[in-house]
C-alpha positions as CSV (number, residue, x, y, z in Angstrom):
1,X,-14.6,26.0,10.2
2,X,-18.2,26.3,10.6
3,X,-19.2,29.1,13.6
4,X,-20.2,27.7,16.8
5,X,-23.9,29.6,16.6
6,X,-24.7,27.4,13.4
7,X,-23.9,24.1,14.8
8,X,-26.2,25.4,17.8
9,X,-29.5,26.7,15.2
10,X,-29.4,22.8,14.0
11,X,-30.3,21.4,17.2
12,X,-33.9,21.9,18.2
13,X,-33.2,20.3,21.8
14,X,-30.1,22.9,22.6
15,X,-30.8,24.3,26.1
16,X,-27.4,25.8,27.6
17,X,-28.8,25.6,31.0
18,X,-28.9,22.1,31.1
19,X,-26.6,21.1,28.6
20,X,-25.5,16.9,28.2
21,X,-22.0,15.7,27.9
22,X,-23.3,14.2,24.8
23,X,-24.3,16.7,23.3
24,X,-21.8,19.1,24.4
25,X,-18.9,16.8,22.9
26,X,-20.8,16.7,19.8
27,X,-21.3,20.5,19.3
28,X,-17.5,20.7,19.8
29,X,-16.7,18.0,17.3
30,X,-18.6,19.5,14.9
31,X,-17.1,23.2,15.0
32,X,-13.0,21.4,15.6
33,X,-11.7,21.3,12.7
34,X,-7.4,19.8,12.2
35,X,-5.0,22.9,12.1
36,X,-3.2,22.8,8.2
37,X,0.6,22.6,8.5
38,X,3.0,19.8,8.0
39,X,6.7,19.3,9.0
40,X,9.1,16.5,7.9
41,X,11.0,14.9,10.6
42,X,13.3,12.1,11.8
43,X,12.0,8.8,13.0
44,X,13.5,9.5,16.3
45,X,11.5,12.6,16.4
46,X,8.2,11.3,15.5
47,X,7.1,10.2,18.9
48,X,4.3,11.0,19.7
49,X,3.3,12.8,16.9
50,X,0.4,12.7,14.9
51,X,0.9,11.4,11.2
52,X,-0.2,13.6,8.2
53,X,0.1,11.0,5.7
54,X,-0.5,7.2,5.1
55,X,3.2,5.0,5.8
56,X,2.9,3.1,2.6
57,X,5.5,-0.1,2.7
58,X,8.0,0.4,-0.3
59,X,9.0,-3.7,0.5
60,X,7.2,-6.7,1.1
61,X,7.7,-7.5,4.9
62,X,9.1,-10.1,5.2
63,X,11.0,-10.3,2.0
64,X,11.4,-13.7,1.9
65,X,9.8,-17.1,3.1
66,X,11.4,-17.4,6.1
67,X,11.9,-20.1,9.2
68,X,9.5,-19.3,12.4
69,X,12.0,-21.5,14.1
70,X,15.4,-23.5,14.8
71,X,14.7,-26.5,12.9
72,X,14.8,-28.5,9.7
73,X,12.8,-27.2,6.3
74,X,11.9,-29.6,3.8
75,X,9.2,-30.7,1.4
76,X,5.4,-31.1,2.9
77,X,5.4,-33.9,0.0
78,X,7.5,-36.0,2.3
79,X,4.9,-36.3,5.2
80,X,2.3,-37.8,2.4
81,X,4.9,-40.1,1.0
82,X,6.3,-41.7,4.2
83,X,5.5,-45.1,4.3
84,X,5.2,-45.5,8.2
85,X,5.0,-42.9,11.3
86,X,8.2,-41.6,11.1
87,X,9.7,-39.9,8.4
88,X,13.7,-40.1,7.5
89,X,15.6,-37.6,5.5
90,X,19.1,-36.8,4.4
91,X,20.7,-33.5,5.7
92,X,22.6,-31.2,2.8
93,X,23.4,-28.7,4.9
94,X,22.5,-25.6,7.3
95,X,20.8,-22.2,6.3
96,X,21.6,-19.4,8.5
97,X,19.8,-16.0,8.8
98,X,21.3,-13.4,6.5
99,X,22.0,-15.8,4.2
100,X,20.7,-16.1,-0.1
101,X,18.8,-19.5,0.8
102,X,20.6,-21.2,-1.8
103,X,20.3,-24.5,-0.8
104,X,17.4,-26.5,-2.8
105,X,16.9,-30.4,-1.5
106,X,15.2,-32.8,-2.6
107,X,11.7,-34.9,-1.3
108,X,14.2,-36.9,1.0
109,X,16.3,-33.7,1.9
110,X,16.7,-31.4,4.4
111,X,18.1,-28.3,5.3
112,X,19.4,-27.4,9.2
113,X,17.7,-23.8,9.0
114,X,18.1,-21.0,12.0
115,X,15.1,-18.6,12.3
116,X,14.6,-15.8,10.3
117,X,17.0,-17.7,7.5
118,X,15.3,-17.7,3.8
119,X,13.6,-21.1,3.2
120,X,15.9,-23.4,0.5
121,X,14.0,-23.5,-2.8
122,X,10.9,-26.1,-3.0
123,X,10.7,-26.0,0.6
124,X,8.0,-25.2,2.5
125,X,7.8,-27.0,6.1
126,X,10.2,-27.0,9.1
127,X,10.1,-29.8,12.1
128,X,11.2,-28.1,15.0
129,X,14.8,-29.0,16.4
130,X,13.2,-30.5,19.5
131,X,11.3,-33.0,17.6
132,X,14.3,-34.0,15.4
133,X,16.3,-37.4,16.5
134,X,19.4,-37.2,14.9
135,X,21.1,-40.4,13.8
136,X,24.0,-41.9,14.0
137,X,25.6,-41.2,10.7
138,X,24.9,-37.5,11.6
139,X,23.8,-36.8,7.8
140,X,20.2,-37.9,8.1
141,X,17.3,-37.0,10.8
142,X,14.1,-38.8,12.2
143,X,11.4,-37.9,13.0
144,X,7.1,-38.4,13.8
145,X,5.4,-37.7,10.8
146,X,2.1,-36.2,13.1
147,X,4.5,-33.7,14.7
148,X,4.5,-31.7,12.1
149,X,1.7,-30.8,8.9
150,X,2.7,-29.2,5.6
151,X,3.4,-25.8,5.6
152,X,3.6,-25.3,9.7
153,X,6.6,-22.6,11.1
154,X,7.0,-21.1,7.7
155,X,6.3,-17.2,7.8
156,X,5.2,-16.5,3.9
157,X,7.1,-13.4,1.8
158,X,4.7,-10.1,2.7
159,X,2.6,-11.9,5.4
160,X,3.2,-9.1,7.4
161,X,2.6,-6.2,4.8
162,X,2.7,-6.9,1.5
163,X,4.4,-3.8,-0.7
164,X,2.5,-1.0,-1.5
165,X,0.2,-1.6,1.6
166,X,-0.3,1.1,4.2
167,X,1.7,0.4,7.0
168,X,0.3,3.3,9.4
169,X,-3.1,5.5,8.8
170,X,-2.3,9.3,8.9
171,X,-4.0,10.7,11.9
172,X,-2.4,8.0,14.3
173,X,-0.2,9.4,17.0
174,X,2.9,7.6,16.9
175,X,3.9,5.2,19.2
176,X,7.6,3.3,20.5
177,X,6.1,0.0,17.9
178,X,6.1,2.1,15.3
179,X,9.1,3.7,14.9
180,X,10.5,0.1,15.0
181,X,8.1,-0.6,12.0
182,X,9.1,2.1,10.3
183,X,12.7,1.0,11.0
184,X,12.3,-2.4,9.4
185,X,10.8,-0.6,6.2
186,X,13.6,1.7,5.7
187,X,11.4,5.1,6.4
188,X,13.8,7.3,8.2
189,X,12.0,10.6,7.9
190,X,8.0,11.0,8.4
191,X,5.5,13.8,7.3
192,X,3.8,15.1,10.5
193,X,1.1,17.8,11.4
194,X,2.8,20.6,13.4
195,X,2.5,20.9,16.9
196,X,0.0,22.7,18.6
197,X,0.2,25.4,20.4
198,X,-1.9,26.3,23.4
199,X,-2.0,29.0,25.7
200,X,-3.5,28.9,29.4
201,X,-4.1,31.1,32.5
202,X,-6.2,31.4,35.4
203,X,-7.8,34.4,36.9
204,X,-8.9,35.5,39.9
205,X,-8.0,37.9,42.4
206,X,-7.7,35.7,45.3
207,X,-5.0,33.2,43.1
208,X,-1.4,33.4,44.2
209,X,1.5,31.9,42.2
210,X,3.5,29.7,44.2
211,X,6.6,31.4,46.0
212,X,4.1,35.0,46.8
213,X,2.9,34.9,50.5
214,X,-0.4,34.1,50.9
215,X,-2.5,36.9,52.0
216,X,-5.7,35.9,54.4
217,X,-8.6,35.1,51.7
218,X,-5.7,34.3,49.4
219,X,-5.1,30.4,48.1
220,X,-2.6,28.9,45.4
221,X,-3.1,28.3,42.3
222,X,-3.2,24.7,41.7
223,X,-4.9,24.8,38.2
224,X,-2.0,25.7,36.2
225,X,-0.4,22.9,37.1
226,X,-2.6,20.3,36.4
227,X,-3.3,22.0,33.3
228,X,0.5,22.0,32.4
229,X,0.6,18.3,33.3
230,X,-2.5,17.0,31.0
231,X,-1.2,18.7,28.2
232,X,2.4,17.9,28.6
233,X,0.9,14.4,28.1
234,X,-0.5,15.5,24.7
235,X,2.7,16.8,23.5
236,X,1.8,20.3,22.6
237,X,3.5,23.8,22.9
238,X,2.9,25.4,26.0
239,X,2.3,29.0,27.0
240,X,1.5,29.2,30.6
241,X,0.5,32.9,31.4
242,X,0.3,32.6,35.0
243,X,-2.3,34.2,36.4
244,X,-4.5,37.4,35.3
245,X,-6.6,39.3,38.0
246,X,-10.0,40.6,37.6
247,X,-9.0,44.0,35.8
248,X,-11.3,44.3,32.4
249,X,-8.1,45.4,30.6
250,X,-5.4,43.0,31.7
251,X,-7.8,40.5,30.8
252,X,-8.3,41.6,27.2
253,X,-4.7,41.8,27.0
254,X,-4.2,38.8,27.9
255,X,-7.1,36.9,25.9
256,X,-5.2,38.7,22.9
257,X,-2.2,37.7,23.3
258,X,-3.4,33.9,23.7
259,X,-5.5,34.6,20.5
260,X,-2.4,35.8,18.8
261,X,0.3,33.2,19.6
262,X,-1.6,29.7,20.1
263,X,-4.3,27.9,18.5
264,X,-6.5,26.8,21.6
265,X,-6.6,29.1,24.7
266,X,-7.8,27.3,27.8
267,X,-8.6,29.5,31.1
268,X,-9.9,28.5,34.6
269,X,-12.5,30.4,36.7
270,X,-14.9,33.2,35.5
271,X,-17.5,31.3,33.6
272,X,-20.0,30.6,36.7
273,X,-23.2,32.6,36.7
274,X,-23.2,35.6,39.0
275,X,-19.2,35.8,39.3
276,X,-17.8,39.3,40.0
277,X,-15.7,39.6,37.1
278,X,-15.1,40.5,33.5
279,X,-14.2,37.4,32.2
280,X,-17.9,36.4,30.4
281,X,-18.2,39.9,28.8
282,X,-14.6,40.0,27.4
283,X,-15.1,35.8,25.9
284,X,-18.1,37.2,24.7
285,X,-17.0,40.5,22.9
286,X,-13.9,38.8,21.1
287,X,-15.4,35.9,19.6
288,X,-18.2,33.7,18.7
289,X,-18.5,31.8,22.1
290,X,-20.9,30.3,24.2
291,X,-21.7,29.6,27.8
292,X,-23.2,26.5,28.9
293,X,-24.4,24.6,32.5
294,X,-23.6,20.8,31.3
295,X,-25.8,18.4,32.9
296,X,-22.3,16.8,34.8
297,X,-20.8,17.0,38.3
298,X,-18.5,18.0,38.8
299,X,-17.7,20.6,36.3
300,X,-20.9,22.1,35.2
301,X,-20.4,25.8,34.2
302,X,-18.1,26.1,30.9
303,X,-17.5,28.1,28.0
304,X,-16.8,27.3,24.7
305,X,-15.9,29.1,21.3
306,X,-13.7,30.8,19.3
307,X,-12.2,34.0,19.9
308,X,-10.5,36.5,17.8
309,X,-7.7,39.3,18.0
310,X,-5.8,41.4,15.1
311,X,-6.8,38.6,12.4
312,X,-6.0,35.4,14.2
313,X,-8.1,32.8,16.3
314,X,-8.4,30.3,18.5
315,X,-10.3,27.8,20.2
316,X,-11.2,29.2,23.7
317,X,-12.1,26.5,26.6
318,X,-13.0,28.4,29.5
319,X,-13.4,26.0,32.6
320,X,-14.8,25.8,36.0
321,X,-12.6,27.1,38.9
322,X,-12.4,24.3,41.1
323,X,-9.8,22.1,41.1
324,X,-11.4,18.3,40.2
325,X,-13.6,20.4,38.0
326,X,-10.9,21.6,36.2
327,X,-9.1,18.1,35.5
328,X,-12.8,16.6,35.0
329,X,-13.7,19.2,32.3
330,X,-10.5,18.7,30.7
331,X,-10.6,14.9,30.5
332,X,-14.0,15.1,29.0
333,X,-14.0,18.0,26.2
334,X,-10.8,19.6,25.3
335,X,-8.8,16.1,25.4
336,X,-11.1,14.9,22.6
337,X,-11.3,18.5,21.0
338,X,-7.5,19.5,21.0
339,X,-6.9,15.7,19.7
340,X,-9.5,16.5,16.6
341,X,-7.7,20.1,16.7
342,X,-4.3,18.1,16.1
343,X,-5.6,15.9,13.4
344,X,-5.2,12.6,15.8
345,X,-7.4,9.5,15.0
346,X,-7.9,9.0,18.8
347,X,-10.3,6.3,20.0
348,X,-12.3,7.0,23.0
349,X,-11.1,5.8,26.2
350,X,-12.8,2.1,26.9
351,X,-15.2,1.8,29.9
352,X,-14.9,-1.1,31.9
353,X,-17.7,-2.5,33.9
354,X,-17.0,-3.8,37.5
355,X,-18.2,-4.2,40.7
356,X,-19.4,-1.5,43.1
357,X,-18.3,-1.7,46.7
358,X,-20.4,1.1,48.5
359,X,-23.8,2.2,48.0
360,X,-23.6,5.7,46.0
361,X,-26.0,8.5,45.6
362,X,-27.2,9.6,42.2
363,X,-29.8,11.4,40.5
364,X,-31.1,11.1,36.9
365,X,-30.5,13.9,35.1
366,X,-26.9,14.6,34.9
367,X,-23.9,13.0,34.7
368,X,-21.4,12.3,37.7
369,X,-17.3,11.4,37.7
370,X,-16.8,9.9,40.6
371,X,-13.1,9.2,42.2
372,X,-12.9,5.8,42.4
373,X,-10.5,3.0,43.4
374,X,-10.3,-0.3,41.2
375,X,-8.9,-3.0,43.1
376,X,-9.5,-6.7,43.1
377,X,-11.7,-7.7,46.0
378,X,-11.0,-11.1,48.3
379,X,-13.4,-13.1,46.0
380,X,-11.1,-12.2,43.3
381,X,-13.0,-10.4,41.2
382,X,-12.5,-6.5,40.5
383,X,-14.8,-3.8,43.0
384,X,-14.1,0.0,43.0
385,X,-15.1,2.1,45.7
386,X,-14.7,6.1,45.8
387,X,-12.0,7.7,47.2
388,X,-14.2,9.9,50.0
389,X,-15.3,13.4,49.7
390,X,-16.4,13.6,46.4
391,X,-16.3,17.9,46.4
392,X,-14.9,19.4,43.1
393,X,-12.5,21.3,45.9
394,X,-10.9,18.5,46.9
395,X,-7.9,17.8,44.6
396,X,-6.6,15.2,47.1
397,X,-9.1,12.7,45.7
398,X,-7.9,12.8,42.1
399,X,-4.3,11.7,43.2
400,X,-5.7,9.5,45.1
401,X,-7.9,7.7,42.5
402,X,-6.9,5.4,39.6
403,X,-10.2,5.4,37.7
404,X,-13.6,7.9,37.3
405,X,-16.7,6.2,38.0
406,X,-19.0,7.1,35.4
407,X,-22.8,7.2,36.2
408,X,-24.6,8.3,33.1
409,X,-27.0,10.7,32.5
410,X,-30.1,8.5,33.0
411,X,-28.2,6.1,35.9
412,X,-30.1,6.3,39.5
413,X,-28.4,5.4,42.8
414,X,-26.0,2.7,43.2
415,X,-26.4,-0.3,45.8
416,X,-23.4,-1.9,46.9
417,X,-22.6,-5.2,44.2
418,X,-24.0,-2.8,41.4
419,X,-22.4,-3.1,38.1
420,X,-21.1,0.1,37.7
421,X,-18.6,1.7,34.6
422,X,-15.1,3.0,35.2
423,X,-12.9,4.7,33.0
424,X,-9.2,3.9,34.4
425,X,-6.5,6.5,34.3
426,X,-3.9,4.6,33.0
427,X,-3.4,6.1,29.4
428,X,-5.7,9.3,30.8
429,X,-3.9,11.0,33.4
């Protein structure tokens, strides 16, 4: 992996004092790299997991012209050649799904075919039961020759994937669809990247765990558990190491053991400037690391590197100590970066643009997440509005919201009917 202070020399604009988003999501994309290891597992345990290797289809799907529908297949030749609207043809009998389609009329046949059955031999067209007037011999069928055009509710051998066509990219994470796909190809086991493993704590004297009694000065700590509940999203190993006080040598020893055991180590509190506490200088002294102000609100003091204990590494994340900061922080760097880390070919989460219900301040300069509400407004169209207090303090307002309003690094104040951008958290959160 290339070391965090070379990606930094290459960028003549770097100020960690006033650091972008941008550009901080781009220094850490450039020193992630995917963790090696591979395991082979059953379908049913693929889930989301990330794939390690191209699904190539060893059969054509489907593996036969098939019917799209209840209905009749015959010969497209017969539309040309009927000599008024309607067209008439004899029915030889009925093909059912499952069946060896062996069946083969001629230009004034037919075939009574159920969907998904294999299309008789020359055909190439079915007319749709409901169009179909059945006479009263019962062994020939009528119907309007502009109902139907040659070739319609036929599904073509390998329309779907041809054999030998990649099926699923490696890097995707799977999903529910897919293991149905790889159902109907026969796949039952899949090569996958391992799981990651990632360790987190918080620090701080004043932190109590839930179930201690809370001294006066003293409040709970809240991070954990958000942190435990975004990455139980992403399907990694947890290590939750509760929470270390501001002792120089419990902090070390816990840094190494993180170092030792997982392959990203995320922390919360100790990387603002002027904190009492030995959490800077011991980042600092185990790794290649750096600590930056990003140009954001809320969220803006973070550190980011690698650290390093007894021959093993890991990514380090350290984040603000504030709650919305936390989740904020996470959303926008380590989701992306522990993604890469995994191996996942994860798109970035769409921004929608809507309507703005309240006036909101903003300067230029840096860029805000706002807790917002996304609802449709009485004209019908869709309006967000925050959720209040907008302090990184005030959790409340994150389960409260379903969307971050995103005012970018240049945006100004907002008026209310603005346009503004919101990124939901359905599929985030």
């Amino acid at each position: 992996m290339p070391s965090l202070q070379s990606v930094i020399s290459c960028l003549s604009d770097y100020d960690p004092t006033a650091l972008p988003v941008d550009q901080a999501n781009r220094i850490i994309g450039e020193v992630v790299e995917p963790v090696l290891g591979v395991e082979q597992v059953p379908i049913r345990s693929a889930l989301d997991r990330v794939l390690a290797e191209d699904i190539v289809s060893p059969i054509d799907v489907p593996a036969h012209d098939n019917s799209a529908m209840d209905g009749y297949a015959f010969r497209g030749e017969a539309l040309a050649a009927a000599q008024t609207d309607t067209v008439e043809l004899e029915v030889i009998g009925t093909a059912f799904a499952g069946g060896a389609g062996e069946l083969a009329p001629t230009a004034v046949q037919a075939v009574r075919i159920m969907t998904g059955a294999v299309m008789p031999a020359g055909c190439d067209t079915v007319v749709p039961q409901e169009f179909v007037e059945a006479l009263a011999d019962g062994a020939r069928i009528r119907f309007a020759a502009d109902c139907v055009r040659t070739g319609d509710n036929r599904r073509l051998r390998g329309e779907d994937l041809a054999r030998g066509q990649a099926a699923l990219q490696a890097g995707r994470v799977v999903q529910p669809a897919d293991l149905g796909l790889l159902a109907s190809l026969g796949v039952a086991e899949v090569r996958v990247r391992r799981r990651l493993r990632v360790a987190f704590f918080s620090t701080g004297d004043e932190l109590r765990s839930i179930g201690e009694p809370l001294d006066a000065g003293c409040v709970y700590d809240s991070n954990r558990y958000t942190l435990h509940g975004m990455l139980r999203r992403m399907n990694v190993e947890l290590l939750d190491m509760g929470v270390v006080r501001d002792d120089p040598d419990a902090l070390e020893a816990a840094f190494r053991t993180a170092c030792e055991t997982a392959d990203a180590v995320i922390t919360s509190g100790g990387v603002s400037v002027g904190e009492a506490d030995y959490t800077k200088q011991i980042m600092a002294r185990l790794g290649d690391v750096t600590f930056w102000k990003i140009a954001m609100r809320p969220g803006r003091p973070m550190a980011f590197g690698r650290i390093n204990s007894n021959g093993r590494d890991a990514l380090l994340f350290g984040l603000p100590g504030n709650p919305v900061a936390v989740m904020v922080t996470f959303y926008h760097f380590v989701r992306a970066a522990l993604h890469r880390l995994m191996g996942a070919s994860v798109p970035p989460l769409p921004l929608l643009r809507v309507r703005s219900a309240q006036a909101i301040r903003k300067k230029p300069g840096r860029t805000e997440y706002q807790r917002g509400i996304l609802a449709r407004a009485a004209d019908g169209q869709w309006e967000v509005r925050i959720t209040g207090q907008q302090g990184s303090g005030v959790l409340r307002s994150m389960s409260e919201a379903n969307c971050f309003i995103v005012l970018g690094h240049e945006h100004d104040s907002v008026r209310a009917g603005d346009p503004v951008e919101v990124m939901l958290f359905d599929g985030l959160v």
